[in-house]
N, C-alpha and C positions, 0 to 999 in steps of 0.2 A: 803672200804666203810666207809661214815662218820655216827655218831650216833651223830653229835653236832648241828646239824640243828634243829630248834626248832618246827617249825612246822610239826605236824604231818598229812601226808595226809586222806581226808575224802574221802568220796560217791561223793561227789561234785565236786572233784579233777579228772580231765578225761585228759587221752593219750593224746597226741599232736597227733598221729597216724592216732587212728581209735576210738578214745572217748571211751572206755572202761574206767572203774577204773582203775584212776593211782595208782602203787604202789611203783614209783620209781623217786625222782626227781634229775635231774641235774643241778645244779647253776653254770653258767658259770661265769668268772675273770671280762667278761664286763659287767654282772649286769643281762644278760638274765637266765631264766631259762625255763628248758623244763621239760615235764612231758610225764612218760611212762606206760605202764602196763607193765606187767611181761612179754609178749612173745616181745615186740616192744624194752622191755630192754636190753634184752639177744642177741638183734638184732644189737642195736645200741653204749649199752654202750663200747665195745671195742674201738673206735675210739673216744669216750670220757672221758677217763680213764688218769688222769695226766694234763689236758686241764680242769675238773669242777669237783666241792667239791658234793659227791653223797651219797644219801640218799635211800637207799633200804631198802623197806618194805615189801617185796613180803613175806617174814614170815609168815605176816598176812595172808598169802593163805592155808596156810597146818595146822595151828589150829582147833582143833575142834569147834564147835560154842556149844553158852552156851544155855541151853533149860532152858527157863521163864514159871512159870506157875502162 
């Protein structure tokens, strides 16, 4: 998985799938890129692996959330 991709996915950022929050993107060699959530990832990225430069963020799912008061 690559960390060199600059942009970091938002709320705004949704699956190609099923529009969930993506948290996973693949940039394909001919300029496309697709966007996954975590379960559509685990689904698809095998058969994209070597073929597009990938950016996983699903981390971001198993953090605790910060409590603002």
């Amino acid at each position: 998985m690559s960390t060199a991709l600059a942009n970091t996915l938002t709320a705004a950022d949704r699956c190609d799938r099923c529009g969930a929050q993506a948290y996973v993107r693949a940039r394909l060699a001919s300029g496309g890129e697709l966007l996954f959530c975590g379960h559509h990832a685990r689904k698809h990225l095998p058969a994209l692996t070597g073929i597009a430069e990938i950016s996983d963020e699903t981390g971001r799912l198993s953090s605790e959330p910060s409590l603002e008061r």
